[in-house]
Kinemage of the C-alpha trace (Angstrom):
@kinemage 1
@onewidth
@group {chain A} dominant
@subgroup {mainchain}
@vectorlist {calphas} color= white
{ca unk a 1} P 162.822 281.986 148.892
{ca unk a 2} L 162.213 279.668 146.164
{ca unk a 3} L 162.904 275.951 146.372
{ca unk a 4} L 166.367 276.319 144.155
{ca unk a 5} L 167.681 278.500 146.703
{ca unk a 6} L 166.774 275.577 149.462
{ca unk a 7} L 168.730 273.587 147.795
{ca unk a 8} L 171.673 275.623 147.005
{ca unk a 9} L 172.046 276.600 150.285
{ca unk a 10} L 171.688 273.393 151.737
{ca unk a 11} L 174.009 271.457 149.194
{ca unk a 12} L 176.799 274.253 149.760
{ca unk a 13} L 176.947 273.710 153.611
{ca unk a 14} L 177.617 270.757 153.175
{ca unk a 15} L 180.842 271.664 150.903
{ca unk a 16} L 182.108 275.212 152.939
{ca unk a 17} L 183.077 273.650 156.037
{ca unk a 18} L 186.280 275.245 156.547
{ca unk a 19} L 188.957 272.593 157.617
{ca unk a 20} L 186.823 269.537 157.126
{ca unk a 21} L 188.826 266.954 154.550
{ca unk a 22} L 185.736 264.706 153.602
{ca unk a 23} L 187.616 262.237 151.808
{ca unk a 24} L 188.166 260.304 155.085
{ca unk a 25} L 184.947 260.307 156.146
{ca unk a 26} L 183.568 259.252 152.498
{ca unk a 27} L 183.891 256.195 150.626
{ca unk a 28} L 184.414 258.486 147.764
{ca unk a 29} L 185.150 262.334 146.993
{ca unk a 30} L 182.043 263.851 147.228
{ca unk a 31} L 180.783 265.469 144.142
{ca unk a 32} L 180.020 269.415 143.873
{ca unk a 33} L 176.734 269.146 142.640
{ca unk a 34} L 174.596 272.334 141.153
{ca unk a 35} L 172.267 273.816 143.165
{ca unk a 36} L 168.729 271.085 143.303
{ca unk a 37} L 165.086 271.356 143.936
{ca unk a 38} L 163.464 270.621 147.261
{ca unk a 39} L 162.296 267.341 145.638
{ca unk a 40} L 165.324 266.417 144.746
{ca unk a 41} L 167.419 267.382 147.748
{ca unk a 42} L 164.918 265.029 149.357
{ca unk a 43} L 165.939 262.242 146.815
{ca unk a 44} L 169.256 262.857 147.544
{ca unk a 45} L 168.449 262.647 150.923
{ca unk a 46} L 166.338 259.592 150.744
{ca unk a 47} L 169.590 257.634 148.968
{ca unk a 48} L 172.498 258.930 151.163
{ca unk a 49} L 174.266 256.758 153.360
{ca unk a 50} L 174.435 259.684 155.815
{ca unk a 51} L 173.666 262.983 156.002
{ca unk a 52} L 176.141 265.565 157.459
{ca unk a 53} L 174.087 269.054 157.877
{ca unk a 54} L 173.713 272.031 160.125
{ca unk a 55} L 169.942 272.787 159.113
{ca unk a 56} L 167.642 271.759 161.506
{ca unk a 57} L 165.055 271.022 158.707
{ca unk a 58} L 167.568 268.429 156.930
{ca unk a 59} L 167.648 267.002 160.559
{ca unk a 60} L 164.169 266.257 160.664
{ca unk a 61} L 164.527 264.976 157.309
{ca unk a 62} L 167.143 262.337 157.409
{ca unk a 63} L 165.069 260.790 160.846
{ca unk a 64} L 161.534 260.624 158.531
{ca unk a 65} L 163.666 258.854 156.004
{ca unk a 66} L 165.399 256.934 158.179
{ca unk a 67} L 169.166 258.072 157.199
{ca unk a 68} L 171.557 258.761 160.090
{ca unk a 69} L 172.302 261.871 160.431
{ca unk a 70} L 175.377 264.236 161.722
{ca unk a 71} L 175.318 268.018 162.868
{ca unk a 72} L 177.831 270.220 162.483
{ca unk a 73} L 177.013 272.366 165.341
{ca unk a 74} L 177.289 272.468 168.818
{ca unk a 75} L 174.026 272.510 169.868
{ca unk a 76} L 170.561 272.209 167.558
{ca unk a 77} L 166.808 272.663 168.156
{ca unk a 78} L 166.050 269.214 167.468
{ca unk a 79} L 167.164 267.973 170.284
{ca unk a 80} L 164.084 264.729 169.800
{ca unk a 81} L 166.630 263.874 167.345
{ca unk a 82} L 169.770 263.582 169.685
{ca unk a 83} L 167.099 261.677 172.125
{ca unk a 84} L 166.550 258.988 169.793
{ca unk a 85} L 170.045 258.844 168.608
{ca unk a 86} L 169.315 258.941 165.162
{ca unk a 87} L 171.362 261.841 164.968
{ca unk a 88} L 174.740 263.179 166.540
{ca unk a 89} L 176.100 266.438 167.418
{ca unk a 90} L 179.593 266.654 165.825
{ca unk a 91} L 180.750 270.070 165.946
{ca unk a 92} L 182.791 271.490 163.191
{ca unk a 93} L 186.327 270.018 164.179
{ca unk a 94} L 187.690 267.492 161.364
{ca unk a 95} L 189.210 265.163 163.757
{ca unk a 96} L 185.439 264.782 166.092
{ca unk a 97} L 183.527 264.868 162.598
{ca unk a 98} L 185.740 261.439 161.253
{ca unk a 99} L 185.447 259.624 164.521
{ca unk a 100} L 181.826 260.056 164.710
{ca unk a 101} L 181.001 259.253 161.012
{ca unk a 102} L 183.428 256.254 161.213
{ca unk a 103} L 182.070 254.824 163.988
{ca unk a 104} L 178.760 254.726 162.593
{ca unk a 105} L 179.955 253.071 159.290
{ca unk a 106} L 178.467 249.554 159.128
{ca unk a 107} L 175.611 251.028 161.326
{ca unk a 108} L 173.893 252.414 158.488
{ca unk a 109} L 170.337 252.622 159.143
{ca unk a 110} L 169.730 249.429 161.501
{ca unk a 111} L 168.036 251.993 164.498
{ca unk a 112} L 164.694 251.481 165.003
{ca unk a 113} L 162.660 254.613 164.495
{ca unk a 114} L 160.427 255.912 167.891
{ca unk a 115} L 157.244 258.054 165.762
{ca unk a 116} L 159.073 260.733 167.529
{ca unk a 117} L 157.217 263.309 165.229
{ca unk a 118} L 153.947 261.627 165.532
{ca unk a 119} L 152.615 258.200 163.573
{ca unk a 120} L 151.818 260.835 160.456
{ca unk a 121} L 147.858 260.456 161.007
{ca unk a 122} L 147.298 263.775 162.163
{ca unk a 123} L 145.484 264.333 159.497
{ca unk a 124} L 142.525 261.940 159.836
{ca unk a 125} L 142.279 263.053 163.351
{ca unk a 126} L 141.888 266.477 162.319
{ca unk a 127} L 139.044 265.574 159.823
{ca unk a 128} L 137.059 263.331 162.323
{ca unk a 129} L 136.995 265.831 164.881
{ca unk a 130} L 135.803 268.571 162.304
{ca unk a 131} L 133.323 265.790 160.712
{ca unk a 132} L 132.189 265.219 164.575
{ca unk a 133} L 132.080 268.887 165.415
{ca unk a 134} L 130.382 270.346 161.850
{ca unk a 135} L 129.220 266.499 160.348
């Protein structure tokens, strides 16, 4: 699967929720945009105020750039997510989705961040233990 179809699929979810009316949960209609890039999903990402999803990889996104994030399902594999309450199961009823996303308006992105996927050196680590090992 290319990075296009990421994208697509990813920006369409976010559009084929049957019975959702996101003009009361937005400050604005949301736009139908074409299908985007990885990169640029990720700048969309990066510049949203939220981020409503049901992909567990956009979940993981939104907390490493620090944009709250909602999940249309019941239950989701990221549960480190729910932990830190940077994110928040909604399910797929209109009425649940509004009340969640309103009550975090004005919230915005004021929680503190845990390095609940690591401090992002695991990297280095990696090469001084191979420089140690094979140096």
């Amino acid at each position: 699967m290319g990075a296009g179809a990421w994208g697509k699929n990813h920006i369409r979810v976010f559009f084929e929720i049957p019975n959702v009316r996101l003009k009361y949960v937005c400050d604005q209609d949301p736009a139908n945009i074409e299908p985007v890039s990885y990169l640029d999903m990720l700048q969309l990402e990066k510049n949203a105020k939220a981020i409503l999803t049901d992909s567990g990889g956009v979940q993981k996104e939104s907390y490493w750039l620090g944009v709250p994030c909602f999940t249309l399902r019941e239950e989701t594999e990221r549960v480190e997510t729910i932990k830190s309450k940077w994110n928040s199961l909604v399910g797929t009823e209109a009425k649940r989705i509004v009340k969640k996303v309103m009550h975090m308006k004005g919230r915005g992105r004021y929680l503190k961040r845990h390095g609940i996927f690591g401090n992002g050196k695991a990297g280095q680590k990696i090469v001084q233990i191979l420089m140690k090992g094979f140096g």
